[in-house]
C-alpha distance (Angstrom), angle and dihedral (degrees) to the residues before:
residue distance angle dihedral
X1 . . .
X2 3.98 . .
X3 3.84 88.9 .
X4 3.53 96.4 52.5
X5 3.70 95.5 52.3
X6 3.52 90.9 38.2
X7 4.02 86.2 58.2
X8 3.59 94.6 45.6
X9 4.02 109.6 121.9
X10 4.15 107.4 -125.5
X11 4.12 90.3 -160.2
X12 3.58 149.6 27.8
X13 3.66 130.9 -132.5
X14 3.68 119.0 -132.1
X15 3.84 115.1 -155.1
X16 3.87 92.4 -158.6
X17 3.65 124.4 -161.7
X18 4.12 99.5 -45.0
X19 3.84 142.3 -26.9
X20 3.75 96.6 -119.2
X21 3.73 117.0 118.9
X22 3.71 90.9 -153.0
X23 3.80 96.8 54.6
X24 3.61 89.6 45.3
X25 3.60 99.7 54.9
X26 3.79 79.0 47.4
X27 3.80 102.7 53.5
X28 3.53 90.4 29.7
X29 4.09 83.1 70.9
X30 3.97 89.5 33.0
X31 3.97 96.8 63.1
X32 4.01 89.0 32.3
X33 3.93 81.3 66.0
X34 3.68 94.6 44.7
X35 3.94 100.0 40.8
X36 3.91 88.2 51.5
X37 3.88 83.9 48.1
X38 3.78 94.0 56.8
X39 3.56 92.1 41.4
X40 3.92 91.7 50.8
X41 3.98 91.8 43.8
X42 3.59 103.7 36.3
X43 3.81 87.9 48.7
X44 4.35 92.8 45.7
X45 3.67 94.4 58.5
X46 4.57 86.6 43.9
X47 3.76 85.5 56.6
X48 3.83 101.5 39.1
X49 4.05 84.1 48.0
X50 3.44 86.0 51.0
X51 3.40 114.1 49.7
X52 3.76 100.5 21.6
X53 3.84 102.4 92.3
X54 3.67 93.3 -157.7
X55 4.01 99.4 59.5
X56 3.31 89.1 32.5
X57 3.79 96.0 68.3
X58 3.62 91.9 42.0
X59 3.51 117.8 85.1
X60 3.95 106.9 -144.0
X61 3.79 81.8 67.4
X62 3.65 100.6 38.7
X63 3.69 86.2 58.1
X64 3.79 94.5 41.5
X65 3.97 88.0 58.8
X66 4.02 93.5 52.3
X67 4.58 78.6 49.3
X68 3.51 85.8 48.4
X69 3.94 88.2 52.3
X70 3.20 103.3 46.0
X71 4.18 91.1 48.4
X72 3.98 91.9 59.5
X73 3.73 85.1 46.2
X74 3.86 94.7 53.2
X75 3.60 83.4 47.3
X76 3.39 102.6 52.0
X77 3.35 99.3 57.2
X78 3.66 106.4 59.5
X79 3.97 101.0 16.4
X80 3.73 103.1 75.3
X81 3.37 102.0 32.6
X82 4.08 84.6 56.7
X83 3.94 86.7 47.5
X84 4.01 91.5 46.4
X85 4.62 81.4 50.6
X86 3.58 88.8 53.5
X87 4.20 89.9 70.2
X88 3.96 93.1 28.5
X89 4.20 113.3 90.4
X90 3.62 85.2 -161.3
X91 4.26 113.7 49.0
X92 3.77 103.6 -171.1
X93 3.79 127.9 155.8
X94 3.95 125.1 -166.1
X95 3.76 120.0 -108.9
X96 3.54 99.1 -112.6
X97 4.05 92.2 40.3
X98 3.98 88.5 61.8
X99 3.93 90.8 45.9
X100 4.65 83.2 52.0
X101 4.04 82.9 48.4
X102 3.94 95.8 50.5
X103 3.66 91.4 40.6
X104 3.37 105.3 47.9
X105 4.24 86.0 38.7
X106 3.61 88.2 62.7
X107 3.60 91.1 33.1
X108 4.14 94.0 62.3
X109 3.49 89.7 33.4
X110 3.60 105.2 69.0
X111 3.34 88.2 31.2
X112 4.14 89.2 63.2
X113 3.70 93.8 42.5
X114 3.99 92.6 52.3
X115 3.97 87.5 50.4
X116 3.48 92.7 46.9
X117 4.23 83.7 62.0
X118 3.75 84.9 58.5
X119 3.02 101.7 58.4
X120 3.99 96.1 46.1
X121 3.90 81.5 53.7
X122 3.92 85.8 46.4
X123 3.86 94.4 59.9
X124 3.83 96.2 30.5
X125 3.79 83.1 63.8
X126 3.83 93.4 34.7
X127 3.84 93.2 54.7
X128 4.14 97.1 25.7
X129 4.07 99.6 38.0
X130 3.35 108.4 31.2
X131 3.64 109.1 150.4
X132 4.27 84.8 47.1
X133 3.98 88.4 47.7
X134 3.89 105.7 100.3
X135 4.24 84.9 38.6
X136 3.58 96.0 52.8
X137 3.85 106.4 35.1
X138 4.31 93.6 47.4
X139 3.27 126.3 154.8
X140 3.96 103.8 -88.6
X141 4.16 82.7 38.3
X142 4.72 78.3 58.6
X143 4.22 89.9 41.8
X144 3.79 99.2 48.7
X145 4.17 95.3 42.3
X146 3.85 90.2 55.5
X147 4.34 94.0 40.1
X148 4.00 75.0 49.7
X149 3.61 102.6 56.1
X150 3.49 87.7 42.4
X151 3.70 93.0 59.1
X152 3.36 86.6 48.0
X153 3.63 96.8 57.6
X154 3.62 86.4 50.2
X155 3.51 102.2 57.3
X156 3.43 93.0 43.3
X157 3.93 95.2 59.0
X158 3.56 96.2 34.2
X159 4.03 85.8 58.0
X160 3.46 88.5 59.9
X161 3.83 109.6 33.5
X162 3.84 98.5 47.1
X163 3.91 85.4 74.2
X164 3.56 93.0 37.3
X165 3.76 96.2 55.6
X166 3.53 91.9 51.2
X167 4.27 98.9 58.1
X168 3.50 127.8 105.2
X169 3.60 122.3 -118.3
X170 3.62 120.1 -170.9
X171 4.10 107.7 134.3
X172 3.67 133.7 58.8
X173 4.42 111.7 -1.2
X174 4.07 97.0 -170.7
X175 4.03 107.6 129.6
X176 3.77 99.4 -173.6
X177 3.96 97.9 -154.8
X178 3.65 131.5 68.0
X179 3.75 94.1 -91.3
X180 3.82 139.5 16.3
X181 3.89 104.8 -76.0
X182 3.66 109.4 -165.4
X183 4.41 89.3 -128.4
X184 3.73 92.7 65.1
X185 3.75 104.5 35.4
X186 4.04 85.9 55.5
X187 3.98 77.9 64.8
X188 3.27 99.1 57.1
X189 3.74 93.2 51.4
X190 4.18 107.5 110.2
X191 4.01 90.7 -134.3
X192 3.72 136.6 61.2
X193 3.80 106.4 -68.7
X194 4.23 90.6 172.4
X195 3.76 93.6 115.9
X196 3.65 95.9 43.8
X197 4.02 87.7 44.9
X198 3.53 84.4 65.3
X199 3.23 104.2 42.1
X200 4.32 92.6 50.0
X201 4.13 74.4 53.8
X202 3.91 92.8 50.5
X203 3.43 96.5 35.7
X204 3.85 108.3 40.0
X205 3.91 94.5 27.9
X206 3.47 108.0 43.4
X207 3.70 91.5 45.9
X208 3.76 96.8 49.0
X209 4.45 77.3 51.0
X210 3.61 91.6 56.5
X211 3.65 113.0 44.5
X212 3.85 78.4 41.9
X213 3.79 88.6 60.6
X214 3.63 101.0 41.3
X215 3.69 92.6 46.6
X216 4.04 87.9 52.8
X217 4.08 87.0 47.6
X218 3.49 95.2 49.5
X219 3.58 99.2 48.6
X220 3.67 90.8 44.9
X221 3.85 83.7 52.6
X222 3.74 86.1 56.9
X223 3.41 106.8 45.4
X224 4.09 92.5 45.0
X225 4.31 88.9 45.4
X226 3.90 82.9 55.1
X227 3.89 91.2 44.9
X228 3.47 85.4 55.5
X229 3.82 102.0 52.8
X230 3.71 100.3 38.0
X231 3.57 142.2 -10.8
X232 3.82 94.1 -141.4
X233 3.81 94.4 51.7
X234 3.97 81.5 56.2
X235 4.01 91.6 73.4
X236 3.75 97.6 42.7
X237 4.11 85.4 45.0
X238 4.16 90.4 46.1
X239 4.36 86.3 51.1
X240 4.08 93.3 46.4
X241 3.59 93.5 43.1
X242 4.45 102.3 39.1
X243 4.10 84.2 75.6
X244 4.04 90.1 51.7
X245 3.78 91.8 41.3
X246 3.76 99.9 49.9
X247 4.05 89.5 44.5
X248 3.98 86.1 56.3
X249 3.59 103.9 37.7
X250 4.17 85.1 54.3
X251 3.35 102.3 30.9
X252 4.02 88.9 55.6
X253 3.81 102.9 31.8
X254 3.63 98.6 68.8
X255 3.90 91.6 35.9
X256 4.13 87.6 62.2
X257 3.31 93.4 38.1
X258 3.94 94.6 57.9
X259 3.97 91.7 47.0
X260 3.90 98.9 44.1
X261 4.14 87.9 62.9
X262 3.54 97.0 28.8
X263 3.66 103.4 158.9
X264 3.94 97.5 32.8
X265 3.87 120.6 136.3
X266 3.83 93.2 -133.9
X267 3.71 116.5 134.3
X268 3.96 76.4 -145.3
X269 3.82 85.6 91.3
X270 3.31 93.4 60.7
X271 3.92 91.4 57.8
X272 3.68 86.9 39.3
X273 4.17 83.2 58.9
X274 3.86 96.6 49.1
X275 3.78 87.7 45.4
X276 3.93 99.0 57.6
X277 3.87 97.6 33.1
X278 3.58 98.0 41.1
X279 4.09 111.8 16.2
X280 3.76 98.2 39.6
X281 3.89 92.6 48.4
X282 3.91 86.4 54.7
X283 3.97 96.4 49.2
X284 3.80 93.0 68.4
X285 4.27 96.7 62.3
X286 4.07 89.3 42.4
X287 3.77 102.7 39.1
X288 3.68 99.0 44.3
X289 3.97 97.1 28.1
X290 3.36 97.7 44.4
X291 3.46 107.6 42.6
X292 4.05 96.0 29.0
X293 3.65 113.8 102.5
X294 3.43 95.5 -167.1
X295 3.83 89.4 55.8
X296 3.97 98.5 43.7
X297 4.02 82.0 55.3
X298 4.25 91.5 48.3
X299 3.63 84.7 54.1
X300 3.85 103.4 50.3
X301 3.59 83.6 37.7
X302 4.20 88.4 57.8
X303 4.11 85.6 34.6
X304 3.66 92.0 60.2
X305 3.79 101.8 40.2
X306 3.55 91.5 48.2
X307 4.36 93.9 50.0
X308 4.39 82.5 42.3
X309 4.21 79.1 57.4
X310 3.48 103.1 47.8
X311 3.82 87.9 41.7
X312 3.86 84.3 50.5
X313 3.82 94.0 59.6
């Protein structure tokens, strides 16, 4: 029994993106850029939310500032430890650091897919009920979705990571990605981890499938209710709903592409990696800042009455 916990490994190696000095000084200044960006955006549309009365009381926004939280903390948990690898020869992380980076990974991430439900049902009863729209979507209705999709992201890494905890791991410590995906440290694990392969697959997989599919039906349910109704509510629907839809169709594609091939040897993982802890996070500031009119007005607004207070003083 002392040997074996004497020859238990107390970190993992991450291989990162490549072993080039010259590429990593180059990404190393590449995902400094982006990180800050996330950080920057993430955090504009939190403060406009905030302090801007208007979206604050509306709930589209209120729930895009919780998204908007959740993305920089996604981020922030792989992104700048990968950035701090890029100038380290030797990119190790402690055993019980890569089991708080797989549990809070999973943690966020169900969380962000169940809030991405509410706010299909938010414009499906924005654009379908709109007389019942300030009755249905209250305040307590706003509190109790996002305490729900928290719970949600809970028991969906806590169904996962309470087995994962508990293996022994006493042979080979190489992770090769750019933080400790929960596929490949099962492999590592000096026991049978079939069962629990599965169930990551199960689990992880076939929720990322359904949320996909019931956001997909539910927009299509909106778009074809609209149809219905009128064909000039179809445009205005078509220009509230393209920011949701592209968010989605990204935020989901890579996610079921990751879990369908697990256990694959393709450096596409890698890529697949980068794309959903630094890409995604960055699609929420420039999809709804950027082409939101609502929140290019918030920010003059907050541009103008913060020059009127410095002329003030």
């Amino acid at each position: 029994m002392d040997m074996m916990n004497n020859s238990m490994i107390s970190e993992f190696v991450l291989l990162g993106l490549t072993n080039t000095w010259e590429l990593e000084i180059f990404f190393f200044f590449i995902f400094l850029l982006a990180y800050a960006a996330i950080m920057a955006g993430n955090l504009l549309i939190v403060v406009i939310v905030t302090f801007e009365s208007h979206l604050h009381s509306t709930p589209m926004y209120f729930l895009l500032g919780n998204l908007s939280c959740l993305d920089m903390s996604i981020s922030t948990i792989t992104t700048p430890k990968m950035i701090t690898d890029f100038l380290r020869e030797n990119k190790t992380i402690s055993l019980w650091g890569c089991m708080a980076q797989m549990f809070f990974l999973h943690f966020l991430g169900g969380s962000e897919m169940t809030l991405l439900i509410v706010m299909a049902v938010d414009r499906y009863i924005a654009i379908c009920k709109p007389l019942h729209y300030t009755t249905i979507m209250n305040r307590r209705v706003l509190m109790g979705s996002v305490l729900l999709s928290w719970a949600v992201g809970f028991v969906h890494t806590m169904s996962q990571m309470v087995f994962t905890i508990t293996l022994p791991f006493c042979g080979p410590n190489i992770v090769d990605n750019i933080f400790c995906d929960l596929p490949l440290v099962l492999k590592l694990a000096c026991t049978e981890t079939y069962v629990l392969e599965l169930l990551v697959i199960a689990d992880s997989g076939l929720l990322s499938f359904l949320c996909f599919i019931i956001l997909l039906i539910s927009y299509t349910v909106i778009l074809v209710t609209v149809r219905r109704r009128s064909s000039g509510g179809l445009s205005k629907a078509l220009s509230t709903l393209s920011a949701h839809i592209t968010v989605v169709t990204l935020f989901f594609g890579p996610c079921i592409f990751v879990y369908a091939w697990p256990f694959s040897s393709f450096s596409v993982d890698k890529f697949l990696s980068v794309f959903y802890s630094v890409i995604t996070p960055l699609l929420n500031p420039i999809i709804y800042t950027l082409r939101n009119q609502e929140m290019k007005a918030a920010i003059s607004r907050l541009r103008t009455q913060h020059v009127s207070s410095r002329q003030t003083f």
